[in-house]
N, CA, C and O atoms as CSV, one atom per row, in Angstrom:
chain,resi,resn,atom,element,x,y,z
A,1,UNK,N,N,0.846,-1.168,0.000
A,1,UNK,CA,C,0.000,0.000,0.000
A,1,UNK,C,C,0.902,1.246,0.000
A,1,UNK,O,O,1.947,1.222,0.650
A,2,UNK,N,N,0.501,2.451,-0.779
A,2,UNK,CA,C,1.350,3.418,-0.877
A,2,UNK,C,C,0.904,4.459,-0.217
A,2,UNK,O,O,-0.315,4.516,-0.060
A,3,UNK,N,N,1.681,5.456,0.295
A,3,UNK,CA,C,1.090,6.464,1.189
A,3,UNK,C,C,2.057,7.729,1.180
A,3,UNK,O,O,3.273,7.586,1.052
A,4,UNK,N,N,1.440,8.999,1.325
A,4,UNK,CA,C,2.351,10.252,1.090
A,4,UNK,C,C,3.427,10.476,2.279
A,4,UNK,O,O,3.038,10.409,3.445
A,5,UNK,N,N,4.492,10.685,2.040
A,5,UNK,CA,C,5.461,10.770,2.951
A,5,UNK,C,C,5.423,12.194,3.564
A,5,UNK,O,O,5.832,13.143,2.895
A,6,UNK,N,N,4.927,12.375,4.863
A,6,UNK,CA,C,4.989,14.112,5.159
A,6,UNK,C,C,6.284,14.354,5.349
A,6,UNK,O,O,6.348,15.366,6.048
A,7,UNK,N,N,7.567,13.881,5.047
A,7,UNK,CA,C,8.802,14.278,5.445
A,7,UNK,C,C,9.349,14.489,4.011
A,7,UNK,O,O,10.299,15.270,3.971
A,8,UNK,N,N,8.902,13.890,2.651
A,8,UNK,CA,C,9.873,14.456,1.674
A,8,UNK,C,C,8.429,14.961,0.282
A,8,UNK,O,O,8.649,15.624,-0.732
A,9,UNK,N,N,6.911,14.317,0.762
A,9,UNK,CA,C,5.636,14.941,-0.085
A,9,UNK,C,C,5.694,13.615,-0.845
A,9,UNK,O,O,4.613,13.202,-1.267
A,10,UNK,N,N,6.888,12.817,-1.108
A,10,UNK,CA,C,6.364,11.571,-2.647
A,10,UNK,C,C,5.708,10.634,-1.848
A,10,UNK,O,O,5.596,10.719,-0.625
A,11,UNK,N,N,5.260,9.704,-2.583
A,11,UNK,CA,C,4.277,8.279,-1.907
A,11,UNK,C,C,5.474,7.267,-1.821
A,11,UNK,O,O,6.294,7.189,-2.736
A,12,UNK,N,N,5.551,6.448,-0.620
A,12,UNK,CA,C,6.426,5.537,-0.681
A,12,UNK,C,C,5.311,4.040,-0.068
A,12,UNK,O,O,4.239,4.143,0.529
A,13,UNK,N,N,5.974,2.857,-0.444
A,13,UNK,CA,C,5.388,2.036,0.680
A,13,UNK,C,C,5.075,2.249,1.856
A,13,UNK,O,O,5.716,3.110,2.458
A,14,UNK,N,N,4.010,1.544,2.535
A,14,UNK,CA,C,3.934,1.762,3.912
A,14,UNK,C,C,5.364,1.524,4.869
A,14,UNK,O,O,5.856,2.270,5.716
A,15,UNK,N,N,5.834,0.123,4.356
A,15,UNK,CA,C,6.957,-0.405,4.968
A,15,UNK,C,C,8.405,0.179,5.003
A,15,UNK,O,O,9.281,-0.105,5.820
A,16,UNK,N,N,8.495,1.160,3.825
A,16,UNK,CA,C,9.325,1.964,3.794
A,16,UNK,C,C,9.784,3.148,4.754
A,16,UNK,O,O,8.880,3.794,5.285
A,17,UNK,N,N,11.059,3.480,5.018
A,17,UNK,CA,C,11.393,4.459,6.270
A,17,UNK,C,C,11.998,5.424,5.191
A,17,UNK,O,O,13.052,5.174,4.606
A,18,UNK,N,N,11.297,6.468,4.994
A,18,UNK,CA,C,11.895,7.548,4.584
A,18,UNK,C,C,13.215,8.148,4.890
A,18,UNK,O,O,13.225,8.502,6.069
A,19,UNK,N,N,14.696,8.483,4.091
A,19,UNK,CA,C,15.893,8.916,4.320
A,19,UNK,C,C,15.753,10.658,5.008
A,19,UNK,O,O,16.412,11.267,5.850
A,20,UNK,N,N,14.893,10.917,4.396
A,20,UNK,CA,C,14.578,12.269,5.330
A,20,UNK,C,C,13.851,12.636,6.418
A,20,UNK,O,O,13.505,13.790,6.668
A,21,UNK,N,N,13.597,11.605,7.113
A,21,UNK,CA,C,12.631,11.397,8.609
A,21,UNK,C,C,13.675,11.485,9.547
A,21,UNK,O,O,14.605,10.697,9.719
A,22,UNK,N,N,13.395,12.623,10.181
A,22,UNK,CA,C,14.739,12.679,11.293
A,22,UNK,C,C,15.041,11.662,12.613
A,22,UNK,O,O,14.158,11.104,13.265
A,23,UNK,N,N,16.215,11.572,12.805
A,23,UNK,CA,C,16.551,10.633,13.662
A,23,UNK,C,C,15.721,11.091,15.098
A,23,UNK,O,O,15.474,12.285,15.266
A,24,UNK,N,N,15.243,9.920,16.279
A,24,UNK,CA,C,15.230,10.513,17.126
A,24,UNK,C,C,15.931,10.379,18.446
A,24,UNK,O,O,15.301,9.896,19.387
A,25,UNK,N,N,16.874,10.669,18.566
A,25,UNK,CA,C,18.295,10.277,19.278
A,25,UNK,C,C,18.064,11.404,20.460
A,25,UNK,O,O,18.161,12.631,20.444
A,26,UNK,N,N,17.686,10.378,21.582
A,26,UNK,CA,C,17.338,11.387,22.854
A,26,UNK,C,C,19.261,11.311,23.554
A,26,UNK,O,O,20.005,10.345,23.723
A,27,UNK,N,N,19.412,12.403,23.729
A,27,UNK,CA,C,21.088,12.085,24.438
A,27,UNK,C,C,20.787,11.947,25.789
A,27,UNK,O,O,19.916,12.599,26.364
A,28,UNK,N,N,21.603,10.980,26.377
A,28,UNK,CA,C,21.701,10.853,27.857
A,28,UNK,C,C,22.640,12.064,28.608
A,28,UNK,O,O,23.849,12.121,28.382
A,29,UNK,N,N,22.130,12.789,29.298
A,29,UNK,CA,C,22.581,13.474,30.194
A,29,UNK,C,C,23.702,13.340,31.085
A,29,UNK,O,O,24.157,12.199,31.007
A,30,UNK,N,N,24.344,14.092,31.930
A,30,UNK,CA,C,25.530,13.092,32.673
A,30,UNK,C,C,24.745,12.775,33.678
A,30,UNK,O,O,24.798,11.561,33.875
A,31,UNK,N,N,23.870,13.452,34.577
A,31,UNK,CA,C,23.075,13.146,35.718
A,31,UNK,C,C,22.392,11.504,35.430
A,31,UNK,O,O,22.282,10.661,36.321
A,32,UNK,N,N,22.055,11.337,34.248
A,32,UNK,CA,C,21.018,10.142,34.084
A,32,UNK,C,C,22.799,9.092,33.676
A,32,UNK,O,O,22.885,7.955,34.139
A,33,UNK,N,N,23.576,9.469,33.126
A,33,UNK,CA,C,24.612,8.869,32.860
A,33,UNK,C,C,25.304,8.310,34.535
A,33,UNK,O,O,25.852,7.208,34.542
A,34,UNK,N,N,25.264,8.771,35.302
A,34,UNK,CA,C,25.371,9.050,36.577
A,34,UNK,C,C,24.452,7.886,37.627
A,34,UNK,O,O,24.980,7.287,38.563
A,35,UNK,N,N,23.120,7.752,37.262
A,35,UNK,CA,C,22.270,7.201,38.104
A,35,UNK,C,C,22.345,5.361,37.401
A,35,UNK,O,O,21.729,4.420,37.901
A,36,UNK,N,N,23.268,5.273,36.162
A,36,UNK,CA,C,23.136,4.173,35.635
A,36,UNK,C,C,24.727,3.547,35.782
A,36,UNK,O,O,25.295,2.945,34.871
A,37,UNK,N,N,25.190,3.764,36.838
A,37,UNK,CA,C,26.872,3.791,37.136
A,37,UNK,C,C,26.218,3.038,38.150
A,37,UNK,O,O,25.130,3.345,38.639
A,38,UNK,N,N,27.088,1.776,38.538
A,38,UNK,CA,C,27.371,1.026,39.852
A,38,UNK,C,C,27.597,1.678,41.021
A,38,UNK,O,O,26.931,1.380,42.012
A,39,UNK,N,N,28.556,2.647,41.068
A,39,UNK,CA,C,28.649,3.350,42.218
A,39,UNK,C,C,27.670,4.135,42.984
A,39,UNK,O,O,27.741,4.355,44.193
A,40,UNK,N,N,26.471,4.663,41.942
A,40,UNK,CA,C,25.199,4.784,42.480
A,40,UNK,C,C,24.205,3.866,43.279
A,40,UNK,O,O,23.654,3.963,44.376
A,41,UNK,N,N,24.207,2.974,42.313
A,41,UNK,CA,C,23.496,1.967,42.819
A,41,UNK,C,C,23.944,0.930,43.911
A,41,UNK,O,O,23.173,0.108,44.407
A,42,UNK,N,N,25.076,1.038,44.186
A,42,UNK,CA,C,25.613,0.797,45.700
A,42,UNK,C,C,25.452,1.994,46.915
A,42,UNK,O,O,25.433,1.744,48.120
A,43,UNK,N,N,25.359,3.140,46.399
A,43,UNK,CA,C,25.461,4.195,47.233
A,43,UNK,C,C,24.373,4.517,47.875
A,43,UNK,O,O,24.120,5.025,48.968
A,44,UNK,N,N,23.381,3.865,46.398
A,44,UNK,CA,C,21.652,4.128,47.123
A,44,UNK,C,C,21.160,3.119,48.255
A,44,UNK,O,O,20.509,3.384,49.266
A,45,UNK,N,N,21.674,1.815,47.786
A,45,UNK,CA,C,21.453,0.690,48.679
A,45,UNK,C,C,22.049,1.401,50.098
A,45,UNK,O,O,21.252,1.779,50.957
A,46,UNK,N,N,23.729,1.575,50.303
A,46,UNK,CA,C,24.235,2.527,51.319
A,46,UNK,C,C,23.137,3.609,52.038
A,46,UNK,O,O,23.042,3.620,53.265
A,47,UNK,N,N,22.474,4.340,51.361
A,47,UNK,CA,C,21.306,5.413,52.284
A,47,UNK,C,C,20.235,4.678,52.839
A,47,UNK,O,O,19.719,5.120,53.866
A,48,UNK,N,N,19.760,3.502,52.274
A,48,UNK,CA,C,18.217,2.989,52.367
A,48,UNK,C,C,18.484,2.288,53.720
A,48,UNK,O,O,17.678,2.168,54.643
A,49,UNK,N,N,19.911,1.796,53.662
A,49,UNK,CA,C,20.518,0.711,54.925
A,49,UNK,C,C,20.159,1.980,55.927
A,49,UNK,O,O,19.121,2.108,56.576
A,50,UNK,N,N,21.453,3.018,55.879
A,50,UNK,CA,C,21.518,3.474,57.026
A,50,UNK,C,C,20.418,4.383,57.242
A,50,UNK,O,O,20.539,5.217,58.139
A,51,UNK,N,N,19.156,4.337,56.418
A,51,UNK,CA,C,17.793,5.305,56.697
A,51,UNK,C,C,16.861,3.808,57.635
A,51,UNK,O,O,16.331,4.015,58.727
A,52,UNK,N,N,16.834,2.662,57.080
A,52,UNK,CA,C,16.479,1.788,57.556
A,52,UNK,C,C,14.913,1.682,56.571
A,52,UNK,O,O,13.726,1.554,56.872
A,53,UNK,N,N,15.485,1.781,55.611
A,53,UNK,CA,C,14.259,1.905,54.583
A,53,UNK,C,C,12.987,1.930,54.698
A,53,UNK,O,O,12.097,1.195,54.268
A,54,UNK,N,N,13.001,3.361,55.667
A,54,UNK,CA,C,12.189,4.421,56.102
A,54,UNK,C,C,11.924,5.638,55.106
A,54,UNK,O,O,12.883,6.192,54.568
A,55,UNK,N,N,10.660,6.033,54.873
A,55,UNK,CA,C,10.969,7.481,54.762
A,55,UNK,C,C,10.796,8.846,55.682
A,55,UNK,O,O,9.814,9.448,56.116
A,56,UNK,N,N,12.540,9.085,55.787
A,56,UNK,CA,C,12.745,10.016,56.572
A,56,UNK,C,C,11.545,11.341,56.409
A,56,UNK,O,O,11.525,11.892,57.510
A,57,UNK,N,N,10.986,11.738,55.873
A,57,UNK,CA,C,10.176,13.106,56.198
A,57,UNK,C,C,8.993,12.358,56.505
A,57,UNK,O,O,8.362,13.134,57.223
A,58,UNK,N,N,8.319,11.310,56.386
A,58,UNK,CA,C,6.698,10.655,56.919
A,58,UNK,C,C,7.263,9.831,58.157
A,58,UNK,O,O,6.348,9.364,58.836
A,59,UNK,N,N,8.542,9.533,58.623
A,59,UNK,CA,C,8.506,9.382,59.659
A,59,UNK,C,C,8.271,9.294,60.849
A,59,UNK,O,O,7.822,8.406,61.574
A,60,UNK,N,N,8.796,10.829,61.063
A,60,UNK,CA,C,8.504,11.554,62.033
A,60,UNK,C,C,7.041,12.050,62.940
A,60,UNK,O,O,6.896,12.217,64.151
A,61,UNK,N,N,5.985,12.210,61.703
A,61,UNK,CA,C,4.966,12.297,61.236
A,61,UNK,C,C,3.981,10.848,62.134
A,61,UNK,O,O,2.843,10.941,62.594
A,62,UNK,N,N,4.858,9.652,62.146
A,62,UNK,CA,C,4.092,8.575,62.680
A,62,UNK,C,C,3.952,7.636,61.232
A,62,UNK,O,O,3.326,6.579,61.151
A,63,UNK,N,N,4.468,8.099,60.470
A,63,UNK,CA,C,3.542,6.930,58.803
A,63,UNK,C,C,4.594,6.400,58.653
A,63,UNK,O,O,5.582,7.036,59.021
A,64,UNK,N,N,4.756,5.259,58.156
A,64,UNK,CA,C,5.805,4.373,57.709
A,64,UNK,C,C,5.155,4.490,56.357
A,64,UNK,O,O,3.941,4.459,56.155
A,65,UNK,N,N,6.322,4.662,55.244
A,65,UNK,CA,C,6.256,4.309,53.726
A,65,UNK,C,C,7.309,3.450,53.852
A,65,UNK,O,O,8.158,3.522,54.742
A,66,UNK,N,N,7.258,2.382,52.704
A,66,UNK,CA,C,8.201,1.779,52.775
A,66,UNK,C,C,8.457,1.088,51.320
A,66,UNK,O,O,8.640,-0.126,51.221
A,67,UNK,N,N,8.451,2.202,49.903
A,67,UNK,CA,C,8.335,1.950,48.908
A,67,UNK,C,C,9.271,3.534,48.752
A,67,UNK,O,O,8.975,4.724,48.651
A,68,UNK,N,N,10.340,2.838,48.797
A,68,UNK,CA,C,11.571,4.053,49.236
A,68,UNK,C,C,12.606,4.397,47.962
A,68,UNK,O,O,13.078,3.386,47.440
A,69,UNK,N,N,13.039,5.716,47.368
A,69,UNK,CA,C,13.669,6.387,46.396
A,69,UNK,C,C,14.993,7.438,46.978
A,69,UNK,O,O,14.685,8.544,47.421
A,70,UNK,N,N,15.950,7.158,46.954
A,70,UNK,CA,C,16.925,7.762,47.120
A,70,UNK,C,C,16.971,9.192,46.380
A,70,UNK,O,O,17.263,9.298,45.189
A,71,UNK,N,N,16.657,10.260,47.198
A,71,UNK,CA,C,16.643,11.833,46.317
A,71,UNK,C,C,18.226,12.541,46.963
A,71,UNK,O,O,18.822,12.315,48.016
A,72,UNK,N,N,18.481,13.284,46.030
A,72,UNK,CA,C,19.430,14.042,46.060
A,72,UNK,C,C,18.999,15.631,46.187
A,72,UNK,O,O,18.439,16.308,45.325
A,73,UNK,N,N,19.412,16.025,47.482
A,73,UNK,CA,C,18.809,17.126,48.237
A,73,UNK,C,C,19.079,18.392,46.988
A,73,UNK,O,O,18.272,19.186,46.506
A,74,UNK,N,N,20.439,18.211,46.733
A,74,UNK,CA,C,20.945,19.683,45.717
A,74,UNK,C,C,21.030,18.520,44.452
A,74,UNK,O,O,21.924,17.677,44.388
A,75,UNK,N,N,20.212,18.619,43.729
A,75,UNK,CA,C,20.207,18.084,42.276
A,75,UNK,C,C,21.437,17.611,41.612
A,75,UNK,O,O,22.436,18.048,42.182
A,76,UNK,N,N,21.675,16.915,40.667
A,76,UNK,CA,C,22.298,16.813,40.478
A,76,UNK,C,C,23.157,16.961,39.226
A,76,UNK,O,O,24.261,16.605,38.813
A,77,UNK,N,N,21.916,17.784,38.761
A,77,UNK,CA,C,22.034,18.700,37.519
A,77,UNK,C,C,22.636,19.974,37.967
A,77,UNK,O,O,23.343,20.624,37.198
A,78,UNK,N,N,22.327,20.462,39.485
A,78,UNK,CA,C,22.960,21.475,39.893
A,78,UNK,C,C,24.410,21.605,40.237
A,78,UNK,O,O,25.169,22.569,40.140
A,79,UNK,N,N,24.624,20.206,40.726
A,79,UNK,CA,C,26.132,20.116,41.615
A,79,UNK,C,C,26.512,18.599,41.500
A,79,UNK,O,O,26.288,17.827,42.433
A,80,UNK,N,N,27.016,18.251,40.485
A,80,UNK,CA,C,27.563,17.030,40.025
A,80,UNK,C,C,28.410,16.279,41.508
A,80,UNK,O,O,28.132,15.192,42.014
A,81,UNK,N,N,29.370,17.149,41.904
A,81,UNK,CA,C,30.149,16.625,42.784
A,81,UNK,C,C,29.251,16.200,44.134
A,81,UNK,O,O,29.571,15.175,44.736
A,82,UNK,N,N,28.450,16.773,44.461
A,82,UNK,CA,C,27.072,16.295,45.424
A,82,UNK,C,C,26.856,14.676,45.433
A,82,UNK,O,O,26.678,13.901,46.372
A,83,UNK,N,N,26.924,14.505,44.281
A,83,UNK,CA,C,26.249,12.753,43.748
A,83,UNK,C,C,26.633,11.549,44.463
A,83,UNK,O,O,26.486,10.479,43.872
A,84,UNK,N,N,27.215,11.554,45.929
A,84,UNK,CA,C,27.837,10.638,46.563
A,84,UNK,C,C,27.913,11.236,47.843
A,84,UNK,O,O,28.322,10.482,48.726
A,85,UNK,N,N,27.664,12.245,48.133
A,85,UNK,CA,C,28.106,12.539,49.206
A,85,UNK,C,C,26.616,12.412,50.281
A,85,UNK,O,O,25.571,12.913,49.864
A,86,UNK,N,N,26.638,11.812,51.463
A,86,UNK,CA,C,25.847,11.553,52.431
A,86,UNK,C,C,24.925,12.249,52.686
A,86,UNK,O,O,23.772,11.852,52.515
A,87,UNK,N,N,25.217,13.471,53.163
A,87,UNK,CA,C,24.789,14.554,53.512
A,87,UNK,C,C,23.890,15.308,52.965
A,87,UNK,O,O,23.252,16.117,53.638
A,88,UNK,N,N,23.704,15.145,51.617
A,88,UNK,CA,C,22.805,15.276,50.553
A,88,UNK,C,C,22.108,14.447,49.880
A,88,UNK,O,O,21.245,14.818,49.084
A,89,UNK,N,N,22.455,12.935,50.164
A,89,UNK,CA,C,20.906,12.263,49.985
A,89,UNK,C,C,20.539,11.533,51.347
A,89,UNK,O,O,21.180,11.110,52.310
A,90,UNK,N,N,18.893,11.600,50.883
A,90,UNK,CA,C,17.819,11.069,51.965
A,90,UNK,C,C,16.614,9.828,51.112
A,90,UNK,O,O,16.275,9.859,49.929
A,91,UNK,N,N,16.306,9.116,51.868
A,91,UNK,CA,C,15.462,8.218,51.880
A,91,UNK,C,C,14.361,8.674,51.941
A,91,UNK,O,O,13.995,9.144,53.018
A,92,UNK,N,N,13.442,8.683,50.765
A,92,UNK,CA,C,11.902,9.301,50.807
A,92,UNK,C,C,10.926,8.603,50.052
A,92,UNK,O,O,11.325,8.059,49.022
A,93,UNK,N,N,9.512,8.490,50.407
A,93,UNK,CA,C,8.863,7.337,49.874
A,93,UNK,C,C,8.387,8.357,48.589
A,93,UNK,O,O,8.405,9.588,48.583
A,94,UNK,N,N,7.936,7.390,47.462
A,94,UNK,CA,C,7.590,8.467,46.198
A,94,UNK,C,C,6.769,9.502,46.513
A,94,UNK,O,O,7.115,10.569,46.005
A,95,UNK,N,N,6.189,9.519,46.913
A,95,UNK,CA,C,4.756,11.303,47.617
A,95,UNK,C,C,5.723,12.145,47.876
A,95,UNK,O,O,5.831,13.239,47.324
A,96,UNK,N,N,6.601,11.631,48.855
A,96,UNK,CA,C,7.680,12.901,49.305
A,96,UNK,C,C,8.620,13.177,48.369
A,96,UNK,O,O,9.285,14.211,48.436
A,97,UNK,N,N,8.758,12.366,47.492
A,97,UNK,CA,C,10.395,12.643,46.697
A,97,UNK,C,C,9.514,13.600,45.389
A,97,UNK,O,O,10.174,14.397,44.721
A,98,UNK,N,N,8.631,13.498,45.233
A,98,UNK,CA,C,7.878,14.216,43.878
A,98,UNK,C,C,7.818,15.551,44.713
A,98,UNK,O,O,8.368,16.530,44.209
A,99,UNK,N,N,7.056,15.722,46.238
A,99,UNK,CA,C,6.988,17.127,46.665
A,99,UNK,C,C,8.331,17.428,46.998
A,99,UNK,O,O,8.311,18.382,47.776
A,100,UNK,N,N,9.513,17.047,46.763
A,100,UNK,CA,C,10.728,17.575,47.310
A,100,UNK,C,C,11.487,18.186,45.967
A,100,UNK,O,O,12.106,19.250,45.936
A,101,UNK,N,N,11.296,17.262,44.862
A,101,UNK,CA,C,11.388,17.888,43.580
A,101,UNK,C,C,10.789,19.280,43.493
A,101,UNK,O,O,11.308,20.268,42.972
A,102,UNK,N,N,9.806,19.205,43.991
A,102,UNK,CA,C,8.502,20.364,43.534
A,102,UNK,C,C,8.959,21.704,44.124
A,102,UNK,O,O,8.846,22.787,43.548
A,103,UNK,N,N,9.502,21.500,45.368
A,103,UNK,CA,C,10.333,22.194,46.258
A,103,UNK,C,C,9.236,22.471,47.746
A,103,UNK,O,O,9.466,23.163,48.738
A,104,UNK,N,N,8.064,21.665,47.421
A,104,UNK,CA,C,6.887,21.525,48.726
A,104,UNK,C,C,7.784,21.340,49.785
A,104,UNK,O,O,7.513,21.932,50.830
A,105,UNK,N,N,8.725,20.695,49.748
A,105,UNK,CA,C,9.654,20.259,51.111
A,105,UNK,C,C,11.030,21.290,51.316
A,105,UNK,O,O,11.970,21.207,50.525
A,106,UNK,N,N,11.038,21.933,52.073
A,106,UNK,CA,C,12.313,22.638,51.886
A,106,UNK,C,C,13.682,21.847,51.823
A,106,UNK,O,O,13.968,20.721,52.230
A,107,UNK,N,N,14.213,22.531,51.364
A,107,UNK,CA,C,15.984,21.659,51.523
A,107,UNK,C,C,16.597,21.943,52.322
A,107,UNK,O,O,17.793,21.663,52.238
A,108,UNK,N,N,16.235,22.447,53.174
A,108,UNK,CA,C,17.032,22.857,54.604
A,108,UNK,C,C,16.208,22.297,55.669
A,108,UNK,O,O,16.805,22.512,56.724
A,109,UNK,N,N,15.448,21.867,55.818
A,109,UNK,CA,C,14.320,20.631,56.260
A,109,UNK,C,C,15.095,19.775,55.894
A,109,UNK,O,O,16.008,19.484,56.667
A,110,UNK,N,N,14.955,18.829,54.112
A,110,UNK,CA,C,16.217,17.797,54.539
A,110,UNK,C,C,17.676,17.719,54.368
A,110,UNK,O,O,18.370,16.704,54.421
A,111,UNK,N,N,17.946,18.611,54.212
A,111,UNK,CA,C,19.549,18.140,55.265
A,111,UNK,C,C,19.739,18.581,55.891
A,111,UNK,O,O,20.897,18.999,55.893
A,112,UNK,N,N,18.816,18.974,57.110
A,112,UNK,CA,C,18.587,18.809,58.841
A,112,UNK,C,C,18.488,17.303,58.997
A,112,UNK,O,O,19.047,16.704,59.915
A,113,UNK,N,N,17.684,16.664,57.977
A,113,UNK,CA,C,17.103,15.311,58.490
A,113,UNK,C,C,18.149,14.383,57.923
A,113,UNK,O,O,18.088,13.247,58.394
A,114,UNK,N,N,18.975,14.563,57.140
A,114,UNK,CA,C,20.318,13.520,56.149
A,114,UNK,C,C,21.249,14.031,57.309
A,114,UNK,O,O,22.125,13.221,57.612
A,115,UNK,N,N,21.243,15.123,57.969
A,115,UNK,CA,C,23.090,15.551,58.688
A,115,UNK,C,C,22.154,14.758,60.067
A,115,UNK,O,O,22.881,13.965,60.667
A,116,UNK,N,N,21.197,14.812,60.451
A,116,UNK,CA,C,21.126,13.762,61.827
A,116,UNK,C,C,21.037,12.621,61.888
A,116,UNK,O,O,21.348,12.081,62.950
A,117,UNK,N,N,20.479,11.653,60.530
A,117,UNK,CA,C,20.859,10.256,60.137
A,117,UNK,C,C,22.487,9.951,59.668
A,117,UNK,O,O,22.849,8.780,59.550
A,118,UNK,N,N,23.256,10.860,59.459
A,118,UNK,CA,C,24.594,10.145,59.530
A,118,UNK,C,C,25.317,10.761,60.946
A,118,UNK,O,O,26.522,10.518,60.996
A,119,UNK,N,N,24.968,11.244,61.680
A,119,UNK,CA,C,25.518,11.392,63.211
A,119,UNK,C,C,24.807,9.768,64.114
A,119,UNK,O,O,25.337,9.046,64.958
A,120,UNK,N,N,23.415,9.698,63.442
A,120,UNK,CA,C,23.732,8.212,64.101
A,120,UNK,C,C,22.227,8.140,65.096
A,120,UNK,O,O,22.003,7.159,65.806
């Protein structure tokens, strides 16, 4: 079956991939380049241990979540060198890690709550 190509106007087969249909090549970021590194994914396991795979902000609160996401307090689009360091990530169940993105949660709220989980 033949059909008009909106990328060059002629009719080609259906089955045909037009040479002028642009590629769609999403690039990986370093942050997402970053979260797909081993050293992350040991580091996250590392927070969830020593949070006790809790989430630290419904905690306190009395609620146990326990469907837990490792967030990074200062982004890590903001401050690359951040990406490992303690002090800046916390254990939060998804509700909290979307309002912490959002900035609903202040960041000085948690890392009050990340600098008193690594004192112990």
């Amino acid at each position: 079956m033949m059909r008009s190509c909106k990328y060059c106007g002629r009719y080609h087969d259906t089955s045909f991939v037009c040479p002028r249909k642009p590629s769609r090549v999403k690039e990986m970021t370093d942050a997402a380049r970053f979260r797909g590194r081993s050293v992350w994914r040991n580091k996250s396991i590392e927070i969830r241990t020593r949070d006790k795979g809790l989430c630290q902000h419904c905690k306190p609160m009395g609620k146990y979540a326990f469907n837990i996401e490792v967030h990074h307090i200062v982004k890590l689009e903001d401050d690359m060198r951040l990406g490992l360091v303690n002090t800046n990530l916390i254990s939060l169940c998804k509700a909290c890690h979307v309002m912490a993105d959002s900035g609903q949660i202040e960041v000085k709220v948690l890392q009050d709550i990340a600098a008193q989980q690594e004192k112990g």
